[in-house]
C-alpha positions as CSV (number, residue, x, y, z in Angstrom):
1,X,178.9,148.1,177.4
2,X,179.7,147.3,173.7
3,X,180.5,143.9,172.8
4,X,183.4,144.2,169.7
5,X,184.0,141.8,167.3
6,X,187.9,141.1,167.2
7,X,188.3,137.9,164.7
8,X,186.3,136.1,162.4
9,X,186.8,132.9,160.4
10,X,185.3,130.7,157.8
11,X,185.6,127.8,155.8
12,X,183.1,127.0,152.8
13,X,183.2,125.1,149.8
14,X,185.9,127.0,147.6
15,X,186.2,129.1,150.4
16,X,189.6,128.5,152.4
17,X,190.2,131.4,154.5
18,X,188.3,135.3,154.6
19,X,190.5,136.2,152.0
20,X,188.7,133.8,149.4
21,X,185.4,134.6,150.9
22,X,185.8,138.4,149.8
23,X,186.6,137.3,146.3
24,X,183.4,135.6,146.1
25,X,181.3,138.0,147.7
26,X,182.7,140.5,145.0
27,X,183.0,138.8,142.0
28,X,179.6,136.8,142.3
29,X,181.3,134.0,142.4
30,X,178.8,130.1,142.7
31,X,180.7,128.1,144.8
32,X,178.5,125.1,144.5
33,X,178.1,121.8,142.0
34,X,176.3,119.0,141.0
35,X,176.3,116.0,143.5
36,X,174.6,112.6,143.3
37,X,173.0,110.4,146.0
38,X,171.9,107.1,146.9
39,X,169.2,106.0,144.3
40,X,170.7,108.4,141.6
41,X,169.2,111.5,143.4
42,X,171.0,114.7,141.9
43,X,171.3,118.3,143.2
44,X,173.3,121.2,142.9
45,X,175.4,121.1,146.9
46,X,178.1,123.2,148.2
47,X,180.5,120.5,149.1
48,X,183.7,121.7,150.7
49,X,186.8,118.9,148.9
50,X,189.9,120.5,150.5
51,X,191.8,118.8,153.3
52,X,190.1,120.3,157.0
53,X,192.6,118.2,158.8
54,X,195.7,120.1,158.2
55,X,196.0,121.6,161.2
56,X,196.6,118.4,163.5
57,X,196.3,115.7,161.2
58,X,196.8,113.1,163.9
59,X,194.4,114.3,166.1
60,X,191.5,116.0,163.4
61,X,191.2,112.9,161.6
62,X,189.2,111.0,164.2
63,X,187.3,113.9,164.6
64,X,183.8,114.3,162.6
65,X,184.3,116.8,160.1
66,X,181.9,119.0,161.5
67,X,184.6,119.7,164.5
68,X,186.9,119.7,162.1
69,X,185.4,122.7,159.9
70,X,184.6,124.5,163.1
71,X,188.2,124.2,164.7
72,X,189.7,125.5,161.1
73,X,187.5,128.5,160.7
74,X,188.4,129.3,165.0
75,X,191.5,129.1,164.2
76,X,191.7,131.8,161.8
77,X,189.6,133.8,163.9
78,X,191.4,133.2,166.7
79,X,194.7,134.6,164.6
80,X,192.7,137.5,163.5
81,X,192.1,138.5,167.2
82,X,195.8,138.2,168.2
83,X,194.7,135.4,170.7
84,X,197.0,132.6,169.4
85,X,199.8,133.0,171.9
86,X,197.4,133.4,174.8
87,X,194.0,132.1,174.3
88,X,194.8,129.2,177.0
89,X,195.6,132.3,180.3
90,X,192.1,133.5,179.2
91,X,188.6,132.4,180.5
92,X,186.5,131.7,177.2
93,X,183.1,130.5,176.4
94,X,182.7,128.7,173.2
95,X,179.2,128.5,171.8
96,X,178.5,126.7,168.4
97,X,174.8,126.2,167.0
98,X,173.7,124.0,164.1
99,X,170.5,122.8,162.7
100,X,171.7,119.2,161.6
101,X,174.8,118.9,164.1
102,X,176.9,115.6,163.6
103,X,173.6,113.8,161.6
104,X,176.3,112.4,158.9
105,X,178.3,110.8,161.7
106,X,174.4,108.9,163.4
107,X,173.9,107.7,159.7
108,X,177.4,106.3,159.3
109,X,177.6,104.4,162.7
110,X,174.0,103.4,162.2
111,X,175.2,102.4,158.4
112,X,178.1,100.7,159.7
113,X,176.5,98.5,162.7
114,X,174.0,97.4,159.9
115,X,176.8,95.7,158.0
116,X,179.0,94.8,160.3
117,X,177.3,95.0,164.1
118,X,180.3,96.4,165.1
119,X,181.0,100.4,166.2
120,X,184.2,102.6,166.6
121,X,185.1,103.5,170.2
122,X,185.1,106.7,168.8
123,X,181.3,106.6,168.0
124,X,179.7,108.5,171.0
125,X,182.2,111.2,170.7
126,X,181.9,111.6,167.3
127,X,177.9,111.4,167.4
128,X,177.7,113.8,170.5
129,X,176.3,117.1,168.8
130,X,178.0,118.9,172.2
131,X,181.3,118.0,170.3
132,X,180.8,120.9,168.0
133,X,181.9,123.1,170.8
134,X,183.5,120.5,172.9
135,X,185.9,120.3,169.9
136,X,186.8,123.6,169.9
137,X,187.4,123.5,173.9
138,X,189.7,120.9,174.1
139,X,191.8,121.6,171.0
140,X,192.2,125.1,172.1
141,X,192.7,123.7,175.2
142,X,190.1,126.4,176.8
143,X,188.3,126.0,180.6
144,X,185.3,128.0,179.7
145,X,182.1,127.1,179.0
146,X,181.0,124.9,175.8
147,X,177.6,125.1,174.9
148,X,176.1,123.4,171.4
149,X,172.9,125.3,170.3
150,X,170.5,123.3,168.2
151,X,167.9,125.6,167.0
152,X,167.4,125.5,163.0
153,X,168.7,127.8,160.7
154,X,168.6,130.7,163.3
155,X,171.2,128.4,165.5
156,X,174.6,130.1,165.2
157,X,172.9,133.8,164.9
158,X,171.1,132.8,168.1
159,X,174.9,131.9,169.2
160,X,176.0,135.3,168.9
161,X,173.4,136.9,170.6
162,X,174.0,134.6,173.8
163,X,177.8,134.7,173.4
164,X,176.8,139.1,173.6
165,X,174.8,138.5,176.6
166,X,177.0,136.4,178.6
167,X,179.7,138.8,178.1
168,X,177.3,141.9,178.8
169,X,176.3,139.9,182.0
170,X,180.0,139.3,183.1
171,X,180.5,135.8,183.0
172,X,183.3,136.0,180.3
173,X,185.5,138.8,178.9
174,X,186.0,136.9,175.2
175,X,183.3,134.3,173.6
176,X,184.0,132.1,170.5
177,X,181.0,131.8,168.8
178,X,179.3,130.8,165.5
179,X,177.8,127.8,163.6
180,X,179.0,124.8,161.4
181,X,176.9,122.6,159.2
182,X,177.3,119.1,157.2
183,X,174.7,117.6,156.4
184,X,174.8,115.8,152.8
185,X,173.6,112.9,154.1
186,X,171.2,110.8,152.0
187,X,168.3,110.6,154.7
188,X,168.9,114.7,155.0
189,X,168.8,115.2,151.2
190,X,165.9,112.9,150.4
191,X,164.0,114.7,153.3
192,X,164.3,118.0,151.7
193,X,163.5,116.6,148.4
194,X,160.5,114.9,149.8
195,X,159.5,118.7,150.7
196,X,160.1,120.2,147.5
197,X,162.1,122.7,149.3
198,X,165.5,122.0,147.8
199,X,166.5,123.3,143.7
200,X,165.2,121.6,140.7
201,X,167.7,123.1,138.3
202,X,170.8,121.1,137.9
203,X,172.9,124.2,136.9
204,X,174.6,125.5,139.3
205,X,174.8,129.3,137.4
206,X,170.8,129.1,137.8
207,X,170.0,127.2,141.0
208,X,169.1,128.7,144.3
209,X,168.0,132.5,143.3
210,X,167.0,134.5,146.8
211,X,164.0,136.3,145.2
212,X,163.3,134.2,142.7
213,X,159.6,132.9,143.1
214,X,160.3,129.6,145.1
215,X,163.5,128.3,142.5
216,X,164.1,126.2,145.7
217,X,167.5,126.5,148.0
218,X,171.0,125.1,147.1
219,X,172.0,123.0,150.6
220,X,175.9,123.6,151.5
221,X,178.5,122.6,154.0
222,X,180.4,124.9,155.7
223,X,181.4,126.9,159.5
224,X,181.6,130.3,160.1
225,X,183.5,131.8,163.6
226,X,183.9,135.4,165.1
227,X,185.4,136.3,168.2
228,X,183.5,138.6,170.5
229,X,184.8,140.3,173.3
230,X,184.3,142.9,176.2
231,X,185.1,146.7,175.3
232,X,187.4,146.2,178.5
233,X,189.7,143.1,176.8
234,X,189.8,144.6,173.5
235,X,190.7,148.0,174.4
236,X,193.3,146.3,176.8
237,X,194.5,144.2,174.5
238,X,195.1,147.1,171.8
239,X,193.8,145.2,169.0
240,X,191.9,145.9,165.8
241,X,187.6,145.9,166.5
242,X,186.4,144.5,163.4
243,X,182.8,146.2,164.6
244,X,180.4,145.5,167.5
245,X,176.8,144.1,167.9
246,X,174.6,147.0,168.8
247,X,171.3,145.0,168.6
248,X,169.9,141.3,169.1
249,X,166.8,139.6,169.2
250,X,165.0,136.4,168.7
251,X,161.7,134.9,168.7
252,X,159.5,132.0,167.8
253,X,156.6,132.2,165.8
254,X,154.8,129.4,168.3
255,X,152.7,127.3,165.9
256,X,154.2,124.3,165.1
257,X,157.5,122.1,164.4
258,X,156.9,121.5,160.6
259,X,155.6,125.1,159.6
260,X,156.9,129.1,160.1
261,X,154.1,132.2,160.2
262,X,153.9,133.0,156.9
263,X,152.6,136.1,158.1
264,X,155.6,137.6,159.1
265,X,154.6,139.0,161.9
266,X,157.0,137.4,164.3
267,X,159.8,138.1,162.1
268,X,158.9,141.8,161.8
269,X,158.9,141.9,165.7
270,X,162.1,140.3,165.8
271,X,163.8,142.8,163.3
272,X,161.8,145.9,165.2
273,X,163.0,144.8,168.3
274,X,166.5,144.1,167.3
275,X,167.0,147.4,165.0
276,X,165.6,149.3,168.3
277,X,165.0,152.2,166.1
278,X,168.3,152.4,164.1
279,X,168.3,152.4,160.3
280,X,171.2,150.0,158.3
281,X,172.9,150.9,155.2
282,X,171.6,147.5,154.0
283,X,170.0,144.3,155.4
284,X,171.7,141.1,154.8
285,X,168.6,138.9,154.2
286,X,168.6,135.0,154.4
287,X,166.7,134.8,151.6
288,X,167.4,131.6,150.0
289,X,164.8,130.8,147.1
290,X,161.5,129.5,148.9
291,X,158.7,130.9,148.3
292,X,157.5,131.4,152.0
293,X,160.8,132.7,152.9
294,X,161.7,135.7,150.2
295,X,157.9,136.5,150.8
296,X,158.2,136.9,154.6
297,X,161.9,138.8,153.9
298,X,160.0,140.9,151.4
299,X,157.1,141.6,153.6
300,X,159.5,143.0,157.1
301,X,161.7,144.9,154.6
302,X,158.8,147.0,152.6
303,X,156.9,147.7,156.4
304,X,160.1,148.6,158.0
305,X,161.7,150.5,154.8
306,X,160.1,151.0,152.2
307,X,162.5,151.4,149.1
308,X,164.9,153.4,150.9
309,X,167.7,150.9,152.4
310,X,169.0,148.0,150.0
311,X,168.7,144.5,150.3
312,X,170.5,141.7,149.3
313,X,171.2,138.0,149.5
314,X,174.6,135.8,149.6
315,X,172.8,132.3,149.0
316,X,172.7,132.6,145.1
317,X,176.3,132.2,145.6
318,X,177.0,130.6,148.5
319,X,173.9,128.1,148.9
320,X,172.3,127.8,152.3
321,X,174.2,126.9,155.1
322,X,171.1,126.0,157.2
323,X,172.4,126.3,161.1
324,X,175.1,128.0,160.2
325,X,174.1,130.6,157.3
326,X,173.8,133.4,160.3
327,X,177.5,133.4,161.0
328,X,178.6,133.6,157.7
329,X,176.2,136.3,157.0
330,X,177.7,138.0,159.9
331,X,181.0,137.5,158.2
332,X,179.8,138.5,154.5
333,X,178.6,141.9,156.6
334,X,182.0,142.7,158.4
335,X,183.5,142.1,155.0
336,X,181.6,144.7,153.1
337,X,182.0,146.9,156.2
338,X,185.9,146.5,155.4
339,X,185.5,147.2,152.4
340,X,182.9,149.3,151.8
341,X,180.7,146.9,149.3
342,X,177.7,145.6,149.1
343,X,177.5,141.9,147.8
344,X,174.8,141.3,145.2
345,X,171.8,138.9,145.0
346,X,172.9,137.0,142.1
347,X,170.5,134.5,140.3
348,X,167.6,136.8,141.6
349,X,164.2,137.7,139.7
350,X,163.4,141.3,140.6
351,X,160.4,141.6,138.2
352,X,159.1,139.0,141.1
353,X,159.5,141.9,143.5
354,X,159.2,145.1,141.8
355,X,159.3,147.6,144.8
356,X,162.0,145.6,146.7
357,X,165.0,147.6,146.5
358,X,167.5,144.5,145.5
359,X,171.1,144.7,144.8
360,X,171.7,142.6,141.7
361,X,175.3,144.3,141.0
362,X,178.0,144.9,143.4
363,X,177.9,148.4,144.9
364,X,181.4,149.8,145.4
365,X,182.4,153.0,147.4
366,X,179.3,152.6,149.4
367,X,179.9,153.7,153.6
368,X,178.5,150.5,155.1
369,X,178.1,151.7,158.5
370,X,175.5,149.3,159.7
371,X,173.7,145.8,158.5
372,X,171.2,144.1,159.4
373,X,171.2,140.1,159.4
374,X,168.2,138.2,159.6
375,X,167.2,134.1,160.0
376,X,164.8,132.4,160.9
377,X,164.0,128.4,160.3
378,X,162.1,125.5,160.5
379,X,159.8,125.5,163.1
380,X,159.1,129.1,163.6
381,X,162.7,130.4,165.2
382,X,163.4,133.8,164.0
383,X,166.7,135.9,165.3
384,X,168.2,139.1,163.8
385,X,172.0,141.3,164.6
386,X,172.6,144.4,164.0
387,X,176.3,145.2,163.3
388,X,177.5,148.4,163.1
389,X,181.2,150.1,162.3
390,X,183.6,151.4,165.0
């Protein structure tokens, strides 16, 4: 049985609606900027500054804002999948991963009782990571299940490969899934900076180059939702099949909670096992800029492929979405499926990588049949899709 995708969503900084996401992922647009922290730490952040509450302001402005970026982008992907007038007669599961979950909300409470020893009624809700999916339940008003997947950078790509299996097993017909991250926080960003991980450059036209020889990553906020469904409820339904996950798989590299394999191995398992012997017309890499990372990326690619299927990387324009980087890469994918593109790694040092078939320059008129998606985090989790074309 295939499992179709019938809706997607997104909201990112500069990003409002799929629409605006295509016009980055075009042009090459960098939709991030320079933001300062507590003790006049600056880096170059994705920081979403439009209005998520718009919706339901009287309701969304209690929420945390990670609910309220996951609940915009599931509502356009909800419209997209012609389930606005009838999502509530339907049995849904909602399943929502992030690395960092409601972290900004623990530091403000925790900030707040410091000063004032005093804490909202709303607190618990609001620090609950479970309300990243419970959020979308209840203002969807949907009975199905509501899971919240914690599991690093891999989280909401690991969310789409559960949301395929519970439908493949039965237990629901339509699954909202994906991932939301917001996590400029000062204890998140000092973290990162402690580990050298994050970009040195304060210019946002050069920080955060995928392929670059460890430039460091650009951290950015955002949520990214698609609607999968049965072949049974979308072919009843008679609606438009964006495309349909033929392969999933995920792993963990099993050696400890502060480092990956910087082998690869794992993560060439993970995309051998997932591809299941089917070739893509590109592989939508998370490469994001750390040396470890575009090394591993570089490694699975030149085993599986050689120089024979293109690769590229959104982060030099979008920045890293950590928990939720999988989903939008997803989206990114079905995008240039659409529209028969391939986005470029901008930002990127090829010289770096000299047989590694990068896309620096937006390939038009290209039949993007199939991509490849790939993440893996902190810790060792690694989890590829496969999407392919109706």
């Amino acid at each position: 049985m295939k499992v179709f995708i019938t809706g997607y969503g997104i909201k990112a900084p500069k990003v409002q609606s799929v629409s605006d996401f295509k016009g980055v992922l075009e042009s090459g647009k960098i939709i991030s900027k320079i933001v300062e922290f507590k003790n006049g730490l600056q880096l170059v952040c994705g920081v979403i500054e439009e209005d998520l509450t718009m919706l339901a302001p009287r309701v969304l402005t209690r929420y945390p804002r990670t609910a309220q970026m996951t609940i915009a982008a599931a509502s356009e992907a909800i419209k997209m999948a012609g389930l606005t007038n009838t999502i509530k007669d339907k049995k849904i599961g909602v399943i929502i991963g992030s690395s960092g979950g409601n972290i900004a909300e623990v530091e403000k409470f925790s900030l707040r009782l410091g000063q004032t020893n005093q804490i909202s009624p709303f607190g618990i809700g609001n620090m609950n990571t479970n309300s990243l999916s419970t959020s979308v339940s209840s203002f969807f008003e949907l009975n199905g299940t509501s899971l919240t997947l914690s599991n690093s950078c891999t989280a909401s790509t690991d969310a789409i490969n559960l949301g395929k299996t519970l439908i493949e097993a039965g237990q629901f017909d339509i699954c909202i899934v994906g991932g939301v991250e917001s996590t400029l926080t000062d204890v998140v960003v000092q973290g990162f900076s402690k580990l050298r991980l994050t970009a040195k450059d304060l210019d946002p036209e050069v920080a955060g180059g995928p392929f670059s020889e460890d430039k460091g990553f650009v951290l950015s906020e955002g949520a990214g939702v698609l609607v999968l469904e049965s072949e049974h409820s979308a072919k009843s339904r008679n609606v438009p099949i964006n495309g349909w996950i033929e392969g999933a798989y995920m792993n963990q590299d099993g050696i400890s909670i502060y480092h990956s394999d910087s082998s690869g191995a794992r993560m060439l398992e993970a995309m051998e096992q997932c591809l299941n012997g089917q070739v893509p017309t590109y592989v939508n890499s998370q490469a994001l800029g750390i040396k470890e990372n575009d090394r591993v990326e570089a490694f699975v690619h030149k085993t599986l492929f050689g120089n024979s299927v293109p690769i590229t990387s959104i982060k030099g324009m979008t920045g890293h979405f950590l928990g939720a980087t999988g989903a939008i890469q997803a989206i990114a994918s079905l995008i240039s499926m659409e529209n028969n593109f391939i986005p470029a790694t901008i930002k990127s040092n090829p010289k770096n990588y000299p047989d590694l078939p990068i896309v620096t320059r937006t390939k038009y008129n290209e039949a993007v049949n199939k991509v490849a998606i790939t993440s893996h985090g902190y810790g060792g989790n690694n989890s590829c899709i496969l999407l392919s074309k109706m």
